[in-house]
C-alpha positions as YAML, in Angstrom:
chain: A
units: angstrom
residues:
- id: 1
  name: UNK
  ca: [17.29, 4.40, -6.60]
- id: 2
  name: UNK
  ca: [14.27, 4.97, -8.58]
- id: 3
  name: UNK
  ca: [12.66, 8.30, -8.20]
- id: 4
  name: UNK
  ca: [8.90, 9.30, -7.63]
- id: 5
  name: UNK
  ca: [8.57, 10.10, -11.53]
- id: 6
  name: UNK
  ca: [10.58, 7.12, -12.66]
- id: 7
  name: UNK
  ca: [9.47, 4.04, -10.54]
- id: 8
  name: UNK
  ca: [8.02, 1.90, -12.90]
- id: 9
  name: UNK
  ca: [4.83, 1.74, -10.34]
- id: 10
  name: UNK
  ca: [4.39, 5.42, -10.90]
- id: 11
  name: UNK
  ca: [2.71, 5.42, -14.33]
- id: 12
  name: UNK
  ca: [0.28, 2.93, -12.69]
- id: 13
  name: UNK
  ca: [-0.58, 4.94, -10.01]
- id: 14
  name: UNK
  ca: [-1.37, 7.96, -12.17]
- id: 15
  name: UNK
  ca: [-4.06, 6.35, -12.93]
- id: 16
  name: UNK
  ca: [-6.05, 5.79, -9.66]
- id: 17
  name: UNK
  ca: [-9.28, 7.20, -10.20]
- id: 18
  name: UNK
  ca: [-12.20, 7.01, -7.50]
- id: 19
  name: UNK
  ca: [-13.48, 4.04, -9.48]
- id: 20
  name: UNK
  ca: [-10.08, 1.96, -10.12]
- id: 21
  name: UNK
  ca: [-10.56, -0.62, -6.67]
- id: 22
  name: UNK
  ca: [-11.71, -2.90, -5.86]
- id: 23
  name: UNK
  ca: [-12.30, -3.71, -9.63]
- id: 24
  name: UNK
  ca: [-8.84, -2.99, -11.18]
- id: 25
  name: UNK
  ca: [-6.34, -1.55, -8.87]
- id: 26
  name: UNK
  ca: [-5.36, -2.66, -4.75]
- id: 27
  name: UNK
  ca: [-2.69, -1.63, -3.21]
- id: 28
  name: UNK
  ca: [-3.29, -2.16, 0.50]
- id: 29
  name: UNK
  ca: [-4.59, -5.60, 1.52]
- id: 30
  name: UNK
  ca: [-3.70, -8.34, 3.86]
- id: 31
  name: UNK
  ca: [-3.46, -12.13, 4.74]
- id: 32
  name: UNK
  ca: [-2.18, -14.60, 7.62]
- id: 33
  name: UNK
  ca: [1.40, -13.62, 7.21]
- id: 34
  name: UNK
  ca: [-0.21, -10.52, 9.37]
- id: 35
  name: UNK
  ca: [-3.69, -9.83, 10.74]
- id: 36
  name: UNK
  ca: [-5.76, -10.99, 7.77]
- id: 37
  name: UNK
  ca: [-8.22, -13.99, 6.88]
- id: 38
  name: UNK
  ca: [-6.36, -15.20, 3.53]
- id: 39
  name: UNK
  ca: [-3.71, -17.12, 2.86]
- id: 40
  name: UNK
  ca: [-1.58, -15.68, -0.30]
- id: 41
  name: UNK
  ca: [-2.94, -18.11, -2.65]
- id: 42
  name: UNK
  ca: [-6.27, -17.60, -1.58]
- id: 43
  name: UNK
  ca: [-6.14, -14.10, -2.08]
- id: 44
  name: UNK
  ca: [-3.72, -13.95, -5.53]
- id: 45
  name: UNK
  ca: [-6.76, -16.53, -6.62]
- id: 46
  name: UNK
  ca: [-9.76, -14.16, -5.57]
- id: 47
  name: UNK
  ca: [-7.92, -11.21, -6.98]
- id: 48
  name: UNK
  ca: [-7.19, -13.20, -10.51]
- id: 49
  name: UNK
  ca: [-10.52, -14.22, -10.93]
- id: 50
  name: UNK
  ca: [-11.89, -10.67, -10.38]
- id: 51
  name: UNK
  ca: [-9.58, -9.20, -12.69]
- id: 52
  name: UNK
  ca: [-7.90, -7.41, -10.92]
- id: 53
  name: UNK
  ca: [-5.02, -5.69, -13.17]
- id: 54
  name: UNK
  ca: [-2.49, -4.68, -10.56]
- id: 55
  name: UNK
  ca: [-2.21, -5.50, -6.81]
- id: 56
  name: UNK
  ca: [0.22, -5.32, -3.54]
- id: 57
  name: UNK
  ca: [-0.24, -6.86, -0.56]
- id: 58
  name: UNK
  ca: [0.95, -4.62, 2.46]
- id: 59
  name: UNK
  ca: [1.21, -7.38, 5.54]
- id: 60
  name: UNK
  ca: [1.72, -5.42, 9.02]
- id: 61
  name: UNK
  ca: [5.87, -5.51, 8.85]
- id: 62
  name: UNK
  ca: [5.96, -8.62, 6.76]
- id: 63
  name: UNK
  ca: [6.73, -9.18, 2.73]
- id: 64
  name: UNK
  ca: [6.38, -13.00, 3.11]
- id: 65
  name: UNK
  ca: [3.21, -13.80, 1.24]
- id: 66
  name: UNK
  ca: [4.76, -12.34, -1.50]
- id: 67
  name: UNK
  ca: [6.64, -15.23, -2.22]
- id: 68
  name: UNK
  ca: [3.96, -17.84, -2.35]
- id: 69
  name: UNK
  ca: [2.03, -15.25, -4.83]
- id: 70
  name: UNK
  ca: [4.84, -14.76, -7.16]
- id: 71
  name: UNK
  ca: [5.29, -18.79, -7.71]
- id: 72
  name: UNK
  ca: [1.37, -19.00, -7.89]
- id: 73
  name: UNK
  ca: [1.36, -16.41, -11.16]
- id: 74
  name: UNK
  ca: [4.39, -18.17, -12.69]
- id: 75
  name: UNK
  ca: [2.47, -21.26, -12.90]
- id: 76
  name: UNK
  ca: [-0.67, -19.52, -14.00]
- id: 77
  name: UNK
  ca: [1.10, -17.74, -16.59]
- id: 78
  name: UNK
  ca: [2.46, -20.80, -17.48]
- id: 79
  name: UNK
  ca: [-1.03, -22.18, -18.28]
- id: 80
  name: UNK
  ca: [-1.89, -19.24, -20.54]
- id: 81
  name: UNK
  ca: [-3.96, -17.59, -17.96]
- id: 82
  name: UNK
  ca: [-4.18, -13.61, -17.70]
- id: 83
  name: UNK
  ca: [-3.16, -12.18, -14.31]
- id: 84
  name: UNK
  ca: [-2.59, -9.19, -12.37]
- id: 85
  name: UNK
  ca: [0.60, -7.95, -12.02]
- id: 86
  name: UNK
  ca: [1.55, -8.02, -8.50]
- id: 87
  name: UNK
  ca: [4.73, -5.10, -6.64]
- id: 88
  name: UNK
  ca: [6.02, -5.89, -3.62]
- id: 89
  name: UNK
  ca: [4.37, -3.86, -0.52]
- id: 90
  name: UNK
  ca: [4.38, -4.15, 3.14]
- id: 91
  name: UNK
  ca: [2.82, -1.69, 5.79]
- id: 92
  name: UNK
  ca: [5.10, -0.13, 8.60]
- id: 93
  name: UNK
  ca: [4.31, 1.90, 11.64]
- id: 94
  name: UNK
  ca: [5.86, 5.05, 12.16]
- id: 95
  name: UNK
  ca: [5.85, 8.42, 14.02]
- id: 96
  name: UNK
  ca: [5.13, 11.61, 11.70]
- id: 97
  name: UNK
  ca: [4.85, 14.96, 13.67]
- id: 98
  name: UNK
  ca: [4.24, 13.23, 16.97]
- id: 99
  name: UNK
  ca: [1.36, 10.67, 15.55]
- id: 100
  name: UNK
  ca: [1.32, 6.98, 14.79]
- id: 101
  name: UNK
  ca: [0.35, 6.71, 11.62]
- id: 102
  name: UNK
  ca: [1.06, 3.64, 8.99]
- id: 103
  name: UNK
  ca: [3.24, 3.92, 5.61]
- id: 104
  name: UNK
  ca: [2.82, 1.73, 2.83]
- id: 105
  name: UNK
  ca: [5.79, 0.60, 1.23]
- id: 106
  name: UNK
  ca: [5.20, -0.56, -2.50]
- id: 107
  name: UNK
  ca: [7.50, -1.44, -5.55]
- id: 108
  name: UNK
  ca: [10.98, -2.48, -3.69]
- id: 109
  name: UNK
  ca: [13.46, -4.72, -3.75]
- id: 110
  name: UNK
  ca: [12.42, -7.73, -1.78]
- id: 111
  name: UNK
  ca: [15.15, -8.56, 0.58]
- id: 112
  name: UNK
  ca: [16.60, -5.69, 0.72]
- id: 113
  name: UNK
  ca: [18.62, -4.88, 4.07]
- id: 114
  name: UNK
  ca: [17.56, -1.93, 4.73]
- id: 115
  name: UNK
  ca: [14.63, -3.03, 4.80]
- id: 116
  name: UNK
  ca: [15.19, -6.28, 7.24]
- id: 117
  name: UNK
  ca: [14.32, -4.49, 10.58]
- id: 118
  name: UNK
  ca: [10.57, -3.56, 9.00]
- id: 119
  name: UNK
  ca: [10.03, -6.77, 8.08]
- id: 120
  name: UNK
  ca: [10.01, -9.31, 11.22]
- id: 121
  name: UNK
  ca: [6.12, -9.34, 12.35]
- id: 122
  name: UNK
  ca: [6.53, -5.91, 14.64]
- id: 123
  name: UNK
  ca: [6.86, -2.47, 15.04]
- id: 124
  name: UNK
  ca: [10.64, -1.48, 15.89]
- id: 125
  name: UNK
  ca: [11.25, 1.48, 18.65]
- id: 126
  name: UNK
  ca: [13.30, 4.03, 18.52]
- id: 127
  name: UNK
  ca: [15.27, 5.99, 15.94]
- id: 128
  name: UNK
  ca: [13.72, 3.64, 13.52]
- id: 129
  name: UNK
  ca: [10.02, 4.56, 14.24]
- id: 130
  name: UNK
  ca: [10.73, 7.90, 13.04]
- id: 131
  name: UNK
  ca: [8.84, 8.36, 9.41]
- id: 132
  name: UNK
  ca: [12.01, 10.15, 8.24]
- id: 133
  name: UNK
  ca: [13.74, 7.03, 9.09]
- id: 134
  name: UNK
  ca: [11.16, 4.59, 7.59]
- id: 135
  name: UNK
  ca: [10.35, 7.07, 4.14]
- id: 136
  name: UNK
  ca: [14.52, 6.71, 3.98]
- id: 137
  name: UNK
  ca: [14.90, 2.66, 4.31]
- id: 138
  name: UNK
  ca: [12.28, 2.47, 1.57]
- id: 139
  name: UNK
  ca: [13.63, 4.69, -0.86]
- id: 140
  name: UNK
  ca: [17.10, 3.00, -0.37]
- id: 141
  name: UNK
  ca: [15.05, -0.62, -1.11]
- id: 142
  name: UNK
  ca: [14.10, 1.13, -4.47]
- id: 143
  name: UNK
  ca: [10.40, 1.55, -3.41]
- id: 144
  name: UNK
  ca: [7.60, 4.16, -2.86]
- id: 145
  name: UNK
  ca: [6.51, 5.76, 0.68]
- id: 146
  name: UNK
  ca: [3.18, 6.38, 0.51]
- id: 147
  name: UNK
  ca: [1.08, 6.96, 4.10]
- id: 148
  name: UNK
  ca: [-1.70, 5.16, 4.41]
- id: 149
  name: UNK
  ca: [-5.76, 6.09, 4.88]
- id: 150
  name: UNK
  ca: [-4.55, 9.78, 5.47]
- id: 151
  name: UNK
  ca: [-8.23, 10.69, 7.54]
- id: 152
  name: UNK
  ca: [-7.86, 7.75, 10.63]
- id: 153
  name: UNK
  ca: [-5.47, 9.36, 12.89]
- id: 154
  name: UNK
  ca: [-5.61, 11.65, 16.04]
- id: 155
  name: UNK
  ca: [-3.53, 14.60, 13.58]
- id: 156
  name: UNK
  ca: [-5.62, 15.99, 10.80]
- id: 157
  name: UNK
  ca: [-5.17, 14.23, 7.07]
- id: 158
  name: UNK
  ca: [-4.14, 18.00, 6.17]
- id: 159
  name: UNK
  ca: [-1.62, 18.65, 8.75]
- id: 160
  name: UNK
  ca: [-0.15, 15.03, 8.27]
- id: 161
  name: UNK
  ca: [-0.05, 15.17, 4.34]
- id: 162
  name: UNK
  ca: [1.82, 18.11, 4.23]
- id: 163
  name: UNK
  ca: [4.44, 16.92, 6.22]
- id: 164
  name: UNK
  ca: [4.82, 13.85, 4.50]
- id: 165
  name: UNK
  ca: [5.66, 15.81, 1.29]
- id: 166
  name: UNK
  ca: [8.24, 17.49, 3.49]
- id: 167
  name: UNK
  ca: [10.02, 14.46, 4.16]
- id: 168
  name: UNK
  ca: [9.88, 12.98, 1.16]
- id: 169
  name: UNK
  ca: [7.17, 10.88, 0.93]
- id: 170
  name: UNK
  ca: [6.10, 9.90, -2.75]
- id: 171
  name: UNK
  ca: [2.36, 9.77, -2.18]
- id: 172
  name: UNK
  ca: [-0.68, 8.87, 0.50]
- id: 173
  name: UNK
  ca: [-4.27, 6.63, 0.03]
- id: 174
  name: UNK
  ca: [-6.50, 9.16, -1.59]
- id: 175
  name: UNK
  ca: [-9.19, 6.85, -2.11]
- id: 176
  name: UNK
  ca: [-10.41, 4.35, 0.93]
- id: 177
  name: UNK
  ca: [-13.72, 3.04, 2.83]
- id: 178
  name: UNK
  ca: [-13.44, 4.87, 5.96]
- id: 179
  name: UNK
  ca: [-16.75, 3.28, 6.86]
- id: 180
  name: UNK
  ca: [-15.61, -0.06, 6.09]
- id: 181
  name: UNK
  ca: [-18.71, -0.99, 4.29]
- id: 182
  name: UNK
  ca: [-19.20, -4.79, 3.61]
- id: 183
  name: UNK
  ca: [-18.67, -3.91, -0.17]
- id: 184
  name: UNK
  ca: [-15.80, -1.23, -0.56]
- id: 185
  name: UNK
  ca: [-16.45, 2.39, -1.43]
- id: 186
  name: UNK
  ca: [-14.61, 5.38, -0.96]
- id: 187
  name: UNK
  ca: [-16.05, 7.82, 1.63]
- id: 188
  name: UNK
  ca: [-17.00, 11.14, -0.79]
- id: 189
  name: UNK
  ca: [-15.76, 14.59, 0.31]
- id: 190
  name: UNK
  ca: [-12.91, 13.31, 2.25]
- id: 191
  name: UNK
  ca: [-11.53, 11.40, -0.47]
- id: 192
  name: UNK
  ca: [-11.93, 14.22, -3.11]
- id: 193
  name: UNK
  ca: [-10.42, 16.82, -0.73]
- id: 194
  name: UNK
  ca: [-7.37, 14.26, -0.07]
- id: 195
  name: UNK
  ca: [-6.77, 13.98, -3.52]
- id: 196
  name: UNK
  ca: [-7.12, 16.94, -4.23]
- id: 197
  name: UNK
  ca: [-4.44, 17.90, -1.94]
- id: 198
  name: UNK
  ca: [-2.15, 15.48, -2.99]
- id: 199
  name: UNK
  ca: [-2.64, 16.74, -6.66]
- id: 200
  name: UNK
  ca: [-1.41, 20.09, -5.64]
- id: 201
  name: UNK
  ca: [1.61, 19.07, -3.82]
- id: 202
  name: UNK
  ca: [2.46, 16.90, -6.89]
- id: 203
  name: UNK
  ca: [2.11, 13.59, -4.75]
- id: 204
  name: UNK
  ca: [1.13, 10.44, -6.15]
- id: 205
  name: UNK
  ca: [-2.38, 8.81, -5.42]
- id: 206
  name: UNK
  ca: [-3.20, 5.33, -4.09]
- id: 207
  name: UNK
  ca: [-6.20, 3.54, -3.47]
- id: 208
  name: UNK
  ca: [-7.33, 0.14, -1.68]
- id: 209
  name: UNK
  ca: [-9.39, -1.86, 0.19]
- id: 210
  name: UNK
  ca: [-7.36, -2.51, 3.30]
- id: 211
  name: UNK
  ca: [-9.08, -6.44, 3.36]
- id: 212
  name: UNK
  ca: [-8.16, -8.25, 6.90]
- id: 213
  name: UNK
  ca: [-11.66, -10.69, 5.50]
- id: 214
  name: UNK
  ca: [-11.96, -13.08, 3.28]
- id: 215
  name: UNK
  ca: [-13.70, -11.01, 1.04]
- id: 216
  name: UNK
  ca: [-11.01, -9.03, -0.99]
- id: 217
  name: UNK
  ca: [-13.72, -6.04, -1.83]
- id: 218
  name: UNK
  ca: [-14.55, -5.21, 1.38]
- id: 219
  name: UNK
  ca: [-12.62, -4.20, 4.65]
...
């Protein structure tokens, strides 16, 4: 299993600035295989011609657009076109210190078993909803835990951050639109003092535009 410092998505996401989406980096997005407006090749086409240089799409509890992406690059690829490089993601509910809070799964193994009870359309109950148990499954799939839009839940992005690095999460959304402005920007102050944060705990930083529309850089 890959580590934080060795995932191969890691050197990409050293690199998230407060200016690297919706231009050049997404890594939290949606389409119809959960509760957004796109279909995967719509999307994988709006983010191509944009330019977009790397992307994940992070469907509520589903992976399956992922599939009809991948075969739309090969065949783009094939035609001598430039594309982004698209990592597996998918977003999961979980509990952390009593709270509901989201976790974005990015760079595993597609498939994967342990995986398999994220990844049929709902939330699971239980054992399973704890964020210990969901930061675990996605490490053993090979991928990153990384908890989404730190700043929109009931517990404070401070209080919730820290104990994400306590149970091993790799990194959180340091940059994202939390007021979901028709054309994405990240909310100053909050974003800087989340990443900020993260940089001291040695976390890794994500960024995107959380699209349910049909407009990839906006919410």
């Amino acid at each position: 299993m890959p580590t934080r410092t060795d995932h191969p998505l890691s050197t990409v996401l050293e690199q998230v600035g407060s200016s690297s989406c919706p231009g050049t980096l997404n890594f939290h997005c949606h389409t119809i295989c959960s509760d957004g407006s796109l279909t995967p090749e719509d999307l994988i086409t709006q983010a191509t011609e944009r330019g977009l240089t790397h992307l994940a799409v992070t469907d509520h509890h589903s992976s399956h657009a992922h599939h009809a992406m991948r075969d739309w690059l090969s065949r783009q690829r094939e035609s001598g076109r430039t594309v982004p490089t698209l990592w597996s993601g998918m977003e999961i509910s979980a509990l952390l210190k009593g709270c509901l809070v989201h976790v974005l799964a990015l760079g595993f193994e597609l498939n994967h078993r342990d995986l398999q009870r994220y990844n049929r359309g709902d939330a699971v109950v239980g054992e399973a909803l704890r964020a210990e148990s969901v930061v675990r499954a996605i490490h053993a799939a090979g991928g990153l835990a990384v908890l989404a839009h730190p700043a929109r839940y009931r517990l404070g992005h401070d209080v919730l951050i820290e104990e994400a690095a306590r149970l091993g999460f790799d990194g959180a959304e340091a940059w994202y639109d939390y007021e979901m402005q028709p054309h994405w920007r990240p909310s100053p102050l909050i974003c800087e003092t989340i990443d900020r944060q993260l940089r001291e705990l040695g976390l890794l930083r994500t960024c995107g535009t959380d699209s349910h529309g049909i407009d990839l850089s906006g919410r």
